[in-house]
N, C-alpha and C positions, 0 to 999 in steps of 0.2 A: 282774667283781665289784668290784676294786680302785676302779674309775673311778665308778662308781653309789657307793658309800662315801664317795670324794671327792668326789662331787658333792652328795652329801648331807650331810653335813660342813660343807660350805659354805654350802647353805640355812640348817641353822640356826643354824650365829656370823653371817649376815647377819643372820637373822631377830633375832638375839639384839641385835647390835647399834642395830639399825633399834628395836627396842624401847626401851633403854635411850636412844638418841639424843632419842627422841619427849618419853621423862621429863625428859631433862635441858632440853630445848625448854617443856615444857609448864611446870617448875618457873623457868626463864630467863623465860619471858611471863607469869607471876607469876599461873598457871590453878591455883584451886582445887580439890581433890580431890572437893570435894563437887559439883561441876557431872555434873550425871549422863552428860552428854557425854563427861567427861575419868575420873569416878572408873572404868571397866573399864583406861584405861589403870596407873591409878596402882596398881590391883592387882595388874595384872599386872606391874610391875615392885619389887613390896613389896623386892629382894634391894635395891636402892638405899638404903632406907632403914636394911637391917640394917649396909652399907656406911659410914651416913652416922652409925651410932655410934663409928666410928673415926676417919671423914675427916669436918672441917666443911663446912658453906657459906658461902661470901664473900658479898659484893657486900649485903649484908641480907637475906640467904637466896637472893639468885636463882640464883648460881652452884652447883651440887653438885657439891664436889671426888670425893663419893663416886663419882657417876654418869661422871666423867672418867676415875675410876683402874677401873672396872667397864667401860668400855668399852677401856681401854688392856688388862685382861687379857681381854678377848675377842678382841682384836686379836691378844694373844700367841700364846694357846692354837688360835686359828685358824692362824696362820704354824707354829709347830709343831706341829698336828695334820697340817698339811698335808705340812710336811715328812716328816714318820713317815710318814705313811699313802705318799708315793712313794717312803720308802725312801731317802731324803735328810737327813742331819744336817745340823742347825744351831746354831754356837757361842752362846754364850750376848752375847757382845756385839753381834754382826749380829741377831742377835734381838732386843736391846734396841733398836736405833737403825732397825731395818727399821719392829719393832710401832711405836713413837713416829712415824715418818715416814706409815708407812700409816695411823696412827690423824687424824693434820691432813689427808693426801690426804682420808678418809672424810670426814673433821667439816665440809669447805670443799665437798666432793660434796654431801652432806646440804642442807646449806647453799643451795645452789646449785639443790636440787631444790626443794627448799620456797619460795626465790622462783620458780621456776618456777609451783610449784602455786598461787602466792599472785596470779601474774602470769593465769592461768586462769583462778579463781574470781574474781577482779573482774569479766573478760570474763563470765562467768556470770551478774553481780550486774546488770551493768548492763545483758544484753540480756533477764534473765527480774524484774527490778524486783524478787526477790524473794532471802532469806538464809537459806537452811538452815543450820542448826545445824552443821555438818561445815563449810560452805564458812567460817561465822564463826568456826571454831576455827583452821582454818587462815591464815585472816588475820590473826587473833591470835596463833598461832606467828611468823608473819612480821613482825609487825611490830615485834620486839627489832632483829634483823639490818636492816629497812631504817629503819629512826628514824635513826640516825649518814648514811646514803646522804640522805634527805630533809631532811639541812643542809644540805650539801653540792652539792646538785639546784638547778637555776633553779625557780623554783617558774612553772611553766605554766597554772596555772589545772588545768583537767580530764585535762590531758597531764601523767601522773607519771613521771620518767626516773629517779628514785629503783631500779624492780626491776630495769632497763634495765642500770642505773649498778653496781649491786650482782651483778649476776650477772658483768658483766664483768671486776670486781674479783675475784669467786672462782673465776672461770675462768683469769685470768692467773695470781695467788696457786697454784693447782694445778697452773700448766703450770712455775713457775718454781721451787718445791719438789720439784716431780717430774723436772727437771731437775739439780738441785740433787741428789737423792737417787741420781739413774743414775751423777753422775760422779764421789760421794762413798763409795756403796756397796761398790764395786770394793776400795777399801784396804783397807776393812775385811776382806778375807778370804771 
Protein backbone atom coordinates (compact mmCIF):
# COMPACT_ATOMS: atom_id res chain seq x y z
CA UNK A 1 0.00 0.00 0.00
CA UNK A 2 2.93 2.19 1.23
CA UNK A 3 4.77 1.84 -2.25
CA UNK A 4 1.68 2.43 -4.72
CA UNK A 5 1.16 5.87 -2.38
CA UNK A 6 4.82 6.62 -3.04
CA UNK A 7 4.54 6.01 -6.32
CA UNK A 8 1.79 8.02 -6.68
CA UNK A 9 3.03 10.83 -4.78
CA UNK A 10 5.50 10.99 -7.29
CA UNK A 11 3.45 11.12 -10.44
CA UNK A 12 1.96 13.94 -9.46
CA UNK A 13 4.85 16.60 -8.06
CA UNK A 14 6.29 15.28 -11.40
CA UNK A 15 3.24 15.93 -13.27
CA UNK A 16 2.92 19.21 -11.18
CA UNK A 17 6.28 20.25 -11.91
CA UNK A 18 6.43 19.25 -15.66
CA UNK A 19 3.48 21.64 -15.78
CA UNK A 20 4.71 24.61 -14.19
CA UNK A 21 8.09 23.95 -16.07
CA UNK A 22 6.05 24.16 -19.51
CA UNK A 23 4.70 27.98 -18.05
CA UNK A 24 7.72 28.97 -17.05
CA UNK A 25 9.16 27.81 -20.83
CA UNK A 26 6.00 29.12 -22.70
CA UNK A 27 6.11 32.63 -20.62
CA UNK A 28 10.55 32.53 -21.15
CA UNK A 29 9.67 32.11 -25.37
CA UNK A 30 7.53 35.07 -24.89
CA UNK A 31 4.08 32.52 -26.24
CA UNK A 32 0.88 34.31 -25.74
CA UNK A 33 -1.94 33.16 -23.85
CA UNK A 34 -4.28 33.87 -26.43
CA UNK A 35 -2.74 31.31 -29.06
CA UNK A 36 -5.35 28.61 -28.68
CA UNK A 37 -2.44 26.09 -28.80
CA UNK A 38 -0.88 27.50 -25.58
CA UNK A 39 -4.15 29.12 -23.72
CA UNK A 40 -5.18 25.09 -22.17
CA UNK A 41 -1.69 25.45 -20.83
CA UNK A 42 -1.80 28.85 -19.33
CA UNK A 43 -4.99 27.76 -17.58
CA UNK A 44 -3.97 25.07 -16.19
CA UNK A 45 -1.34 26.58 -14.46
CA UNK A 46 -3.43 30.01 -13.40
CA UNK A 47 -1.53 29.09 -9.44
CA UNK A 48 1.61 31.03 -11.19
CA UNK A 49 -0.02 33.89 -11.84
CA UNK A 50 -1.64 34.09 -8.17
CA UNK A 51 2.21 33.43 -7.34
CA UNK A 52 3.31 36.19 -9.56
CA UNK A 53 1.33 38.75 -7.26
CA UNK A 54 4.06 38.32 -4.71
CA UNK A 55 7.08 37.49 -6.86
CA UNK A 56 7.91 39.65 -10.07
CA UNK A 57 9.15 38.91 -13.50
CA UNK A 58 12.54 40.03 -14.76
CA UNK A 59 14.10 40.07 -17.88
CA UNK A 60 10.77 42.27 -19.42
CA UNK A 61 8.47 39.72 -18.35
CA UNK A 62 10.18 36.76 -19.69
CA UNK A 63 11.68 35.45 -16.58
CA UNK A 64 8.65 34.38 -13.82
CA UNK A 65 10.43 34.45 -10.37
CA UNK A 66 6.97 33.28 -9.44
CA UNK A 67 6.94 30.13 -11.65
CA UNK A 68 10.87 29.27 -9.99
CA UNK A 69 9.93 29.73 -6.37
CA UNK A 70 6.50 27.39 -7.39
CA UNK A 71 8.58 24.89 -8.75
CA UNK A 72 11.40 25.02 -5.86
CA UNK A 73 8.29 24.22 -3.34
CA UNK A 74 7.24 21.46 -5.39
CA UNK A 75 10.37 20.24 -5.25
CA UNK A 76 10.27 20.58 -1.33
CA UNK A 77 6.99 19.15 -0.69
CA UNK A 78 8.06 16.23 -2.95
CA UNK A 79 11.44 15.42 -1.00
CA UNK A 80 9.46 15.59 2.17
CA UNK A 81 6.38 14.03 1.15
CA UNK A 82 8.67 11.37 0.25
CA UNK A 83 10.43 11.38 3.17
CA UNK A 84 7.29 10.91 5.57
CA UNK A 85 5.57 8.70 3.31
CA UNK A 86 9.04 6.04 4.15
CA UNK A 87 8.99 7.06 7.42
CA UNK A 88 12.26 9.05 7.18
CA UNK A 89 13.02 12.59 8.63
CA UNK A 90 14.37 15.35 7.05
CA UNK A 91 16.12 18.37 8.71
CA UNK A 92 15.18 21.41 7.50
CA UNK A 93 18.57 22.47 6.02
CA UNK A 94 19.36 19.09 3.95
CA UNK A 95 16.04 20.00 2.79
CA UNK A 96 16.80 23.25 1.75
CA UNK A 97 20.01 22.62 -0.07
CA UNK A 98 18.77 18.91 -1.54
CA UNK A 99 15.18 20.80 -2.97
CA UNK A 100 17.52 23.76 -4.57
CA UNK A 101 20.14 21.16 -6.00
CA UNK A 102 17.32 18.86 -7.30
CA UNK A 103 15.34 21.76 -8.43
CA UNK A 104 18.73 22.88 -11.22
CA UNK A 105 19.22 18.77 -11.64
CA UNK A 106 15.33 19.03 -13.04
CA UNK A 107 15.47 22.53 -14.75
CA UNK A 108 18.85 21.29 -16.89
CA UNK A 109 16.79 17.62 -17.40
CA UNK A 110 13.83 19.63 -18.71
CA UNK A 111 16.00 21.35 -20.57
CA UNK A 112 17.81 18.90 -22.06
CA UNK A 113 14.56 17.13 -23.10
CA UNK A 114 13.11 19.76 -24.91
CA UNK A 115 16.31 20.14 -27.08
CA UNK A 116 15.94 16.65 -27.60
CA UNK A 117 12.28 17.02 -28.66
CA UNK A 118 13.18 20.19 -30.60
CA UNK A 119 16.11 18.05 -32.19
CA UNK A 120 12.96 15.39 -33.33
CA UNK A 121 10.59 17.76 -34.65
CA UNK A 122 12.93 19.39 -37.14
CA UNK A 123 13.65 15.65 -38.33
CA UNK A 124 9.78 15.52 -38.72
CA UNK A 125 9.76 18.99 -40.55
CA UNK A 126 12.06 18.15 -42.83
CA UNK A 127 11.13 14.59 -43.94
CA UNK A 128 7.09 15.39 -43.98
CA UNK A 129 7.73 19.28 -45.57
CA UNK A 130 4.95 20.01 -43.21
CA UNK A 131 4.42 22.08 -39.47
CA UNK A 132 1.83 21.02 -37.15
CA UNK A 133 0.97 23.32 -34.65
CA UNK A 134 2.50 21.07 -31.66
CA UNK A 135 5.78 20.51 -33.57
CA UNK A 136 5.90 24.60 -33.97
CA UNK A 137 5.31 25.18 -30.48
CA UNK A 138 7.92 23.07 -29.41
CA UNK A 139 10.42 24.70 -31.63
CA UNK A 140 9.50 27.69 -30.14
CA UNK A 141 9.88 26.55 -26.54
CA UNK A 142 13.38 25.71 -27.84
CA UNK A 143 14.54 28.19 -29.31
CA UNK A 144 15.22 30.65 -26.00
CA UNK A 145 17.77 27.72 -24.71
CA UNK A 146 19.42 27.30 -28.20
CA UNK A 147 19.74 31.19 -29.59
CA UNK A 148 23.05 31.66 -26.85
CA UNK A 149 24.24 27.76 -28.47
CA UNK A 150 23.76 29.21 -32.22
CA UNK A 151 26.40 32.06 -31.43
CA UNK A 152 28.49 30.08 -30.43
CA UNK A 153 28.10 27.06 -33.37
CA UNK A 154 30.11 27.18 -36.78
CA UNK A 155 27.26 28.11 -38.81
CA UNK A 156 27.01 24.95 -41.32
CA UNK A 157 24.80 25.93 -43.68
CA UNK A 158 21.63 23.04 -43.29
CA UNK A 159 23.89 21.21 -40.44
CA UNK A 160 22.89 22.96 -36.99
CA UNK A 161 25.28 21.69 -34.11
CA UNK A 162 23.68 24.46 -32.00
CA UNK A 163 20.98 21.19 -30.28
CA UNK A 164 24.19 19.04 -30.65
CA UNK A 165 26.12 21.78 -28.73
CA UNK A 166 23.33 22.52 -26.18
CA UNK A 167 22.41 19.12 -25.05
CA UNK A 168 25.97 18.42 -24.36
CA UNK A 169 26.37 21.40 -22.17
CA UNK A 170 23.33 20.30 -19.98
CA UNK A 171 24.33 16.83 -19.91
CA UNK A 172 27.88 17.74 -18.55
CA UNK A 173 26.36 20.91 -16.26
CA UNK A 174 24.18 17.74 -14.63
CA UNK A 175 26.88 15.26 -14.41
CA UNK A 176 29.04 17.97 -12.65
CA UNK A 177 26.28 19.43 -10.02
CA UNK A 178 25.17 16.06 -9.42
CA UNK A 179 28.66 15.30 -8.61
CA UNK A 180 29.13 18.29 -6.86
CA UNK A 181 25.81 17.47 -4.74
CA UNK A 182 26.93 13.56 -3.83
CA UNK A 183 30.18 14.78 -2.10
CA UNK A 184 28.72 18.06 -0.59
CA UNK A 185 25.39 16.42 0.74
CA UNK A 186 27.14 14.10 3.12
CA UNK A 187 28.23 17.16 5.57
CA UNK A 188 25.23 18.37 5.64
CA UNK A 189 23.97 15.63 7.98
Amino acid sequence: MNDVLLKTFDLVTTFAMLLVFIRFMLQFAEMDASEPMIAPAYRATRIVDVFGRIFPTVAQGRISIAAIVLMFLIRLIDISGKAALTKQGIAPVPLFFSGSISLVLDFLRMCRYLVIGSIIVSWIVVFTNSVHPIVDIIMRLAEPILAPFRRITPNLGMLDLSPMVAFLVFLLLEMAIGTFAASFMPMLG
